[in-house]
N, C-alpha and C positions, 0 to 999 in steps of 0.2 A: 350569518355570523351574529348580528345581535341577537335572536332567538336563544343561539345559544350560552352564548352570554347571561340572558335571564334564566335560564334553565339551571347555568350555572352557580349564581346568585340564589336562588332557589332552592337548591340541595344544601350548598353553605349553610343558610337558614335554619334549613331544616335541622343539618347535624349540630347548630351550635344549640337548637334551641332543648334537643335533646342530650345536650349536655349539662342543663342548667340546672343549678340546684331550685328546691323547693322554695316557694314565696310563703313565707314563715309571719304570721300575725297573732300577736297573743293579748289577751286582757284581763284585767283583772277588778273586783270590783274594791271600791274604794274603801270601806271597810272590813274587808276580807282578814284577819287573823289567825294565821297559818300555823300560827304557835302552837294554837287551843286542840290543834289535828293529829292526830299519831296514825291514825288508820283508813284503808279504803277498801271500797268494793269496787268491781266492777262491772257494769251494769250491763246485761244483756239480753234480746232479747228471745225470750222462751220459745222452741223448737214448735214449728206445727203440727197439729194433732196428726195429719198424717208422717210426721216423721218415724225413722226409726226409733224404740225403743231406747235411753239412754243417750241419747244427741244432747250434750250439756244445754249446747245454746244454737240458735238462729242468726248464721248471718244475713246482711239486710239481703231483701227481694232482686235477685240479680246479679248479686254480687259473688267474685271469687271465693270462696269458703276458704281456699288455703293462705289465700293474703291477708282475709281478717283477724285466721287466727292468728298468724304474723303481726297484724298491727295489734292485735289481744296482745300477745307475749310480750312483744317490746313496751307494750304501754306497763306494762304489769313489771317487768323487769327492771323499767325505768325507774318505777314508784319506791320499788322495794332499795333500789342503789340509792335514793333520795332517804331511803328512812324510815318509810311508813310500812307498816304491817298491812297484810292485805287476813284481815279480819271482820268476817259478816257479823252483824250489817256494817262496819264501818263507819267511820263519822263522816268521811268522804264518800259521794257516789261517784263513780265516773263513768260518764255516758261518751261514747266512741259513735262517730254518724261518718259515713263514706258516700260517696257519688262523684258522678263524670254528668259534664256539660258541653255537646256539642256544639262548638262555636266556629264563627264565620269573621273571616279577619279581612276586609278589602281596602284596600288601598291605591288611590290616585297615582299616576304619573306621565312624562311625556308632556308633548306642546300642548298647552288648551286643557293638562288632566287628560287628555284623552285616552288615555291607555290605564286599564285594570288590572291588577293582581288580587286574585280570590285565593285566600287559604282555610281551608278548616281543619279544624283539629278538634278536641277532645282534649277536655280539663278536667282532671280528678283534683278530689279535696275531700279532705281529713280535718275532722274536726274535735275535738277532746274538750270534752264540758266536765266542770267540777261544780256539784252541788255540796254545801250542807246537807248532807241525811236526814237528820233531825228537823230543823226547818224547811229543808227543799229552796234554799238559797241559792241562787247563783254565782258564786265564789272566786272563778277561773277558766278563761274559754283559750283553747289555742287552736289556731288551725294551718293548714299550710295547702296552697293549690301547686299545681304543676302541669304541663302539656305531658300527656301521656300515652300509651300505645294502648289501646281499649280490648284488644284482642289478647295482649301478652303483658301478663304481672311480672315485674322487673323487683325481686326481693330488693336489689340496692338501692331503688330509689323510694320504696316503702318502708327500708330504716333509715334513710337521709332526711325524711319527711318526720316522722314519729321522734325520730332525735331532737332536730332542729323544732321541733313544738315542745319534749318536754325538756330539753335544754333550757326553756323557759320559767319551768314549772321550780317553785318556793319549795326548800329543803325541809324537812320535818325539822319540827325544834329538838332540839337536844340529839340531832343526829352527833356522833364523834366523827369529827374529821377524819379522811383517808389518810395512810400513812405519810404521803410527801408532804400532806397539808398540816402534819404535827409539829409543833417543837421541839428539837430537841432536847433530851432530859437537859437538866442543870447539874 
């Protein structure tokens, strides 16, 4: 019976931890002037010579191609709902970086500690960097990790992630408010 009691404890775990949302951190650098920006690019990295002809971009080494360009589009759709024109070269760069971290989680318990629980799992993390173009400044970092399924892209929790980062992200100046956020005439 205790066995399976932990076994049970143990799937619990498991389904709440895949319910969680994304661990969202963002920064920003202290002189950063968000005003002076109307525009961005997005920065990718160029297709290998042996690719096919016409492949815009390269996703990283390893990586699902159909989730990047998911985290592409949403980053890109984010940008433009905040204000900014997506105009080369942009005053904004934005560099997009992806990867998974096989981790090992163990845990004491029982009389003496004597009893172990080993978990591993796999942490993806998304990381969204905003340079100055012109200087190559550091300007805006946001990232967001999560325990992940490494074998199966789960589009809902790659827009909960991408939101929750640029949820963060400083409006362009002179954007006009959406319409709930107007006043009514006089």
């Amino acid at each position: 019976m205790p066995v399976r009691k932990h076994v049970l404890v143990a799937v619990a775990s498991l389904a709440l931890a895949a319910c969680q949302s994304p661990t969202i951190t963002t920064d920003v650098a202290p002189d950063a002037n968000f005003a002076a920006y109307r525009s961005f690019i997005l920065v990718v990295a160029p297709p290998p010579v042996s690719a096919p002809a016409g492949l815009p971009f390269a996703p990283p080494a390893g990586a699902n191609p159909v989730a990047y360009e998911r985290i592409r589009q949403d980053i890109e759709a984010s940008l433009l709902a905040k204000g900014y024109a997506e105009e080369p070269p942009g005053e904004l760069s934005v560099i997009v970086t992806v990867g998974t971290r096989d981790r090992t989680s163990v845990n004491s318990w029982g009389p003496f500690l004597s009893q172990l629980d080993v978990h591993q799992y796999t942490q993806g993390e998304l990381a969204v960097d905003v340079l100055d173009t012109r200087t190559h400044k550091p300007l805006w970092h946001g990232q967001a990790s999560q325990t992940i399924d490494p074998d199966k892209s789960d589009p809902k929790v790659i827009d909960a992630a991408v939101a929750g980062i640029m949820a963060q992200f400083p409006q362009a100046s002179g954007q006009r408010p959406a319409p709930s956020e107007r006043s009514p005439a006089a």
